[in-house]
FIKOLZA-1660 file (N, C-alpha, C; in steps of 0.1 Angstrom, whole numbers, plus 5000, padded with zeros to 4 digits):
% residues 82
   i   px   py   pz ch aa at
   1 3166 9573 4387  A  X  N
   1 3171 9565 4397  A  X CA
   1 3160 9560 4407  A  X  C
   2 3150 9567 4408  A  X  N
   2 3139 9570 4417  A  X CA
   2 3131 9556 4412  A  X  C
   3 3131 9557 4403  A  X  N
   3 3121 9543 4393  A  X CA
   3 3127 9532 4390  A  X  C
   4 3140 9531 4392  A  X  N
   4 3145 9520 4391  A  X CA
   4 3142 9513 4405  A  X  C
   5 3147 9522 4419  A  X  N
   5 3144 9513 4426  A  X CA
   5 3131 9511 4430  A  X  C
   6 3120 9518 4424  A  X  N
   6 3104 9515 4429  A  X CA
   6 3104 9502 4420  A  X  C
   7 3108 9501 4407  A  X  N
   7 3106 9490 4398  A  X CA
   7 3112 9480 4403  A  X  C
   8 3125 9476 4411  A  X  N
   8 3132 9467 4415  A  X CA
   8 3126 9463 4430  A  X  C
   9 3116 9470 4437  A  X  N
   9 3111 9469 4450  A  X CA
   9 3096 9460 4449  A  X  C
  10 3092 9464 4435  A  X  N
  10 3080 9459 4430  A  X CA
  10 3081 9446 4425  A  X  C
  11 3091 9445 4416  A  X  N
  11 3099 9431 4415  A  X CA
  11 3097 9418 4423  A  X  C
  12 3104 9425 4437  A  X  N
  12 3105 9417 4449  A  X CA
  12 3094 9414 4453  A  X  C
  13 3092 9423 4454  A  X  N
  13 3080 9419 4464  A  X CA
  13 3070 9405 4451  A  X  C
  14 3067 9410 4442  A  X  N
  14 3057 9401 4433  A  X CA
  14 3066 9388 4433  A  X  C
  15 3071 9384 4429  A  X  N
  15 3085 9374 4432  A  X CA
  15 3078 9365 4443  A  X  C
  16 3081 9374 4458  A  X  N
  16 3082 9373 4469  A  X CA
  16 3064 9364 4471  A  X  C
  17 3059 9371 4468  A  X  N
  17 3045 9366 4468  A  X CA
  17 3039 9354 4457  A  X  C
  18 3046 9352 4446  A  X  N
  18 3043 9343 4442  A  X CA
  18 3049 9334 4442  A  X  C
  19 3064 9334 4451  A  X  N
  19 3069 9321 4456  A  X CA
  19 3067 9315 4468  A  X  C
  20 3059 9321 4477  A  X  N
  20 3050 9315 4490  A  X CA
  20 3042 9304 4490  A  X  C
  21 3039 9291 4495  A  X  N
  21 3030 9283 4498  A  X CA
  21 3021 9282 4504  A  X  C
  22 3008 9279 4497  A  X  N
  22 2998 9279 4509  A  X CA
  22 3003 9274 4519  A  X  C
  23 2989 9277 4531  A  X  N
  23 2993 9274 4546  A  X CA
  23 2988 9256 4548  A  X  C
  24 2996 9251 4552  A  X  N
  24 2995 9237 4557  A  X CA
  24 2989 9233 4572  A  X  C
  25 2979 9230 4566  A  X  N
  25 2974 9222 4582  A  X CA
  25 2976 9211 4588  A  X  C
  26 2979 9205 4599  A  X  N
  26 2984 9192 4600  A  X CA
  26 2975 9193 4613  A  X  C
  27 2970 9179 4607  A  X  N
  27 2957 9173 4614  A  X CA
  27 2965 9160 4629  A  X  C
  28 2960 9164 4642  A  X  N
  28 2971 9152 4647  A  X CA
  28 2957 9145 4656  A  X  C
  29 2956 9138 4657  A  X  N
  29 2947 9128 4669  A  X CA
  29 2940 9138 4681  A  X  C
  30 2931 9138 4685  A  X  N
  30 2932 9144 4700  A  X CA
  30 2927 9129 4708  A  X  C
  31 2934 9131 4722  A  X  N
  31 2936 9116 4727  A  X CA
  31 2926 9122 4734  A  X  C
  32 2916 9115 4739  A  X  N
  32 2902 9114 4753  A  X CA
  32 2909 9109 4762  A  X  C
  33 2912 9117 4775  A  X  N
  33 2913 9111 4789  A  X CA
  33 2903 9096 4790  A  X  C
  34 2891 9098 4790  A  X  N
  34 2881 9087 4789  A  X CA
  34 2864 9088 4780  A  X  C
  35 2862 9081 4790  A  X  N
  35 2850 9083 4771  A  X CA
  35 2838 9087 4787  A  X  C
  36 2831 9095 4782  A  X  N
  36 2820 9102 4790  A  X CA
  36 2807 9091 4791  A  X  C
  37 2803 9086 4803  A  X  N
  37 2792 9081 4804  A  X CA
  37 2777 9088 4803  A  X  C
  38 2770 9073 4797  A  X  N
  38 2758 9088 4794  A  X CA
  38 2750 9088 4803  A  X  C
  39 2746 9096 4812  A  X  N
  39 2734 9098 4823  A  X CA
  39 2724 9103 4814  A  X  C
  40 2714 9096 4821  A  X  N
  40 2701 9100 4813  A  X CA
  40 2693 9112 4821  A  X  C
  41 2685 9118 4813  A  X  N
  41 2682 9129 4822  A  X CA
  41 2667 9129 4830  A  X  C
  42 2667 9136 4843  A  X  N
  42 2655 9131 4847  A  X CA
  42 2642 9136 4842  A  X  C
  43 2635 9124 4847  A  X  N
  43 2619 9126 4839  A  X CA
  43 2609 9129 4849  A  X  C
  44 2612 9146 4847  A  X  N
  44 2605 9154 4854  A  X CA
  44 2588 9153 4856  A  X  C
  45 2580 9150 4863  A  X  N
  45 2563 9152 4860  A  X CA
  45 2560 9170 4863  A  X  C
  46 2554 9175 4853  A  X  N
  46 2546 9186 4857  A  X CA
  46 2535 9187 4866  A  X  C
  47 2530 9201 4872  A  X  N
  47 2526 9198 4882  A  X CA
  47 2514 9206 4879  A  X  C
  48 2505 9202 4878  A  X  N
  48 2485 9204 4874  A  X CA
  48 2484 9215 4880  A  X  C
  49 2475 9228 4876  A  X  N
  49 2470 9233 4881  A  X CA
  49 2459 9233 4893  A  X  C
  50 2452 9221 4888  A  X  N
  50 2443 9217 4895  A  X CA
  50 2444 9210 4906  A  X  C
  51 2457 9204 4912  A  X  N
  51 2462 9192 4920  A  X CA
  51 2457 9202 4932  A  X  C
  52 2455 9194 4943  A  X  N
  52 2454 9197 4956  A  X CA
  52 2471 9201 4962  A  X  C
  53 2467 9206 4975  A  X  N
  53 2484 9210 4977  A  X CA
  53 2494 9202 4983  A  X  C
  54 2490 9192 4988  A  X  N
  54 2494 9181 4994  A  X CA
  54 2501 9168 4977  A  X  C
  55 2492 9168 4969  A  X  N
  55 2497 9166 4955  A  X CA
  55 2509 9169 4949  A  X  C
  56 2507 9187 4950  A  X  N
  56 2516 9195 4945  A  X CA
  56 2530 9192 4953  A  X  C
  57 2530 9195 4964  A  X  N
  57 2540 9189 4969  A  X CA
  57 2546 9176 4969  A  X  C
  58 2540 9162 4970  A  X  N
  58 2546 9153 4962  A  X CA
  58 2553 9153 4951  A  X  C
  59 2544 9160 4939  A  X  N
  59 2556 9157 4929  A  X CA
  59 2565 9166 4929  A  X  C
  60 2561 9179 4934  A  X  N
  60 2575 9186 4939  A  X CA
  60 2590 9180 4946  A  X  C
  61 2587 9167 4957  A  X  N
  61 2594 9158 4964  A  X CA
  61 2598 9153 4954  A  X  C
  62 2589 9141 4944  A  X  N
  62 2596 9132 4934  A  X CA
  62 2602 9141 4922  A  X  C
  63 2601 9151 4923  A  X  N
  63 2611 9162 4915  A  X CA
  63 2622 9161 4918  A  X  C
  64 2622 9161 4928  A  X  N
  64 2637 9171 4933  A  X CA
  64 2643 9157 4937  A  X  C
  65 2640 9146 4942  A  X  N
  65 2649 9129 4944  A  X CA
  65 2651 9127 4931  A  X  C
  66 2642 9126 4919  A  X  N
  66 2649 9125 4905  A  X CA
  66 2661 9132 4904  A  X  C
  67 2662 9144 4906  A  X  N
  67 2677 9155 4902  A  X CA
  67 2683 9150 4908  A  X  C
  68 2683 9149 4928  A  X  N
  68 2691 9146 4934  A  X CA
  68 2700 9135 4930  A  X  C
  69 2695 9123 4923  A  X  N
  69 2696 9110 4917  A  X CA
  69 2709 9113 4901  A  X  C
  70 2700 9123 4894  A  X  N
  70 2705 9124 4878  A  X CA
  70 2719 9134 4883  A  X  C
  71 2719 9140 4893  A  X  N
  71 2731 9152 4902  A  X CA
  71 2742 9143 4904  A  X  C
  72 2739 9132 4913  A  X  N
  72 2751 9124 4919  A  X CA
  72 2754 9109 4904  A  X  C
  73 2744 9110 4897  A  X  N
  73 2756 9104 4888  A  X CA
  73 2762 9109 4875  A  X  C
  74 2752 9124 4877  A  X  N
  74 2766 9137 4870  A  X CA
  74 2781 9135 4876  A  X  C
  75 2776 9136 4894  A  X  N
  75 2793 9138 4898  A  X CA
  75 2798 9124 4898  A  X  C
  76 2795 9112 4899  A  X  N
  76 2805 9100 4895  A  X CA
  76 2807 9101 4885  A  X  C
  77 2802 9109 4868  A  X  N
  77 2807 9111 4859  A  X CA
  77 2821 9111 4855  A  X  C
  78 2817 9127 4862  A  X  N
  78 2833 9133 4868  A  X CA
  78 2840 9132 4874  A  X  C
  79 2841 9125 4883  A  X  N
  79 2851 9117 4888  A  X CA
  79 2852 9105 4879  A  X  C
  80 2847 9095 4875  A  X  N
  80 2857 9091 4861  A  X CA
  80 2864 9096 4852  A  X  C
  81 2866 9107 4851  A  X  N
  81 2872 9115 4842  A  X CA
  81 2880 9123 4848  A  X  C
  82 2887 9121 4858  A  X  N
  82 2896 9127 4866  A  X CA
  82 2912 9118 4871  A  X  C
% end
Protein backbone atom coordinates (compact mmCIF):
# COMPACT_ATOMS: atom_id res chain seq x y z
CA UNK A 1 0.00 0.00 0.00
CA UNK A 2 3.04 2.05 1.15
CA UNK A 3 4.39 1.95 -2.62
CA UNK A 4 1.58 2.52 -4.26
CA UNK A 5 1.08 5.81 -2.81
CA UNK A 6 5.00 6.75 -2.92
CA UNK A 7 4.61 5.64 -6.69
CA UNK A 8 1.41 7.70 -7.28
CA UNK A 9 3.07 10.89 -5.36
CA UNK A 10 6.06 10.54 -7.67
CA UNK A 11 3.82 10.39 -10.56
CA UNK A 12 2.47 13.77 -9.68
CA UNK A 13 4.82 15.44 -8.91
CA UNK A 14 6.98 14.44 -12.38
CA UNK A 15 3.63 15.22 -14.26
CA UNK A 16 3.53 18.40 -12.27
CA UNK A 17 6.95 19.51 -13.28
CA UNK A 18 6.89 18.72 -16.66
CA UNK A 19 3.75 20.44 -17.37
CA UNK A 20 5.10 23.92 -16.08
CA UNK A 21 6.14 26.78 -18.42
CA UNK A 22 9.09 28.59 -18.45
CA UNK A 23 9.01 31.96 -16.72
CA UNK A 24 7.88 34.84 -19.09
CA UNK A 25 9.23 38.13 -19.02
CA UNK A 26 7.37 41.01 -20.26
CA UNK A 27 9.44 43.81 -21.34
CA UNK A 28 7.27 47.28 -20.91
CA UNK A 29 8.75 50.91 -21.84
CA UNK A 30 10.15 52.89 -18.89
CA UNK A 31 8.84 56.57 -19.54
CA UNK A 32 11.77 59.45 -18.59
CA UNK A 33 10.29 62.30 -16.61
CA UNK A 34 12.85 64.37 -18.89
CA UNK A 35 15.88 63.82 -20.63
CA UNK A 36 19.03 64.95 -18.28
CA UNK A 37 21.06 67.90 -19.47
CA UNK A 38 24.69 67.42 -19.95
CA UNK A 39 26.90 69.76 -17.75
CA UNK A 40 30.25 69.62 -18.50
CA UNK A 41 32.64 69.11 -15.86
CA UNK A 42 35.03 71.64 -14.55
CA UNK A 43 38.40 72.12 -15.86
CA UNK A 44 40.24 72.00 -12.85
CA UNK A 45 44.24 73.56 -13.14
CA UNK A 46 46.68 71.88 -10.82
CA UNK A 47 48.57 73.67 -8.62
CA UNK A 48 52.78 73.58 -9.05
CA UNK A 49 54.78 72.91 -6.51
CA UNK A 50 56.81 75.54 -7.31
CA UNK A 51 54.21 78.46 -7.61
CA UNK A 52 54.66 81.30 -5.20
CA UNK A 53 51.79 81.53 -2.57
CA UNK A 54 50.00 84.29 -3.79
CA UNK A 55 49.77 81.89 -7.28
CA UNK A 56 48.72 79.04 -5.30
CA UNK A 57 46.04 80.80 -4.07
CA UNK A 58 44.74 82.07 -7.33
CA UNK A 59 44.21 79.04 -8.85
CA UNK A 60 42.92 77.84 -5.68
CA UNK A 61 40.09 80.95 -6.27
CA UNK A 62 39.73 79.89 -10.04
CA UNK A 63 39.18 76.35 -8.57
CA UNK A 64 36.65 76.75 -6.59
CA UNK A 65 34.40 79.69 -9.15
CA UNK A 66 34.79 76.80 -11.71
CA UNK A 67 32.72 74.25 -9.14
CA UNK A 68 30.84 76.95 -7.83
CA UNK A 69 29.73 77.53 -11.68
CA UNK A 70 29.59 73.38 -12.68
CA UNK A 71 27.50 73.17 -8.81
CA UNK A 72 24.73 75.68 -9.80
CA UNK A 73 24.15 74.15 -13.23
CA UNK A 74 24.14 70.61 -11.44
CA UNK A 75 21.19 72.29 -9.41
CA UNK A 76 19.23 73.87 -12.49
CA UNK A 77 19.69 70.30 -13.65
CA UNK A 78 17.55 69.21 -11.07
CA UNK A 79 15.20 71.29 -11.06
CA UNK A 80 14.40 70.45 -14.58
CA UNK A 81 13.66 67.20 -13.65
CA UNK A 82 11.34 67.94 -10.96
Amino acid sequence: MRSIILISCLTFLLSACATTQPVKYIEKPVYIKCEIPEVPKANLKTIPENATYPEKLQIILNNYLKLEKENEMLREAIKVCQ
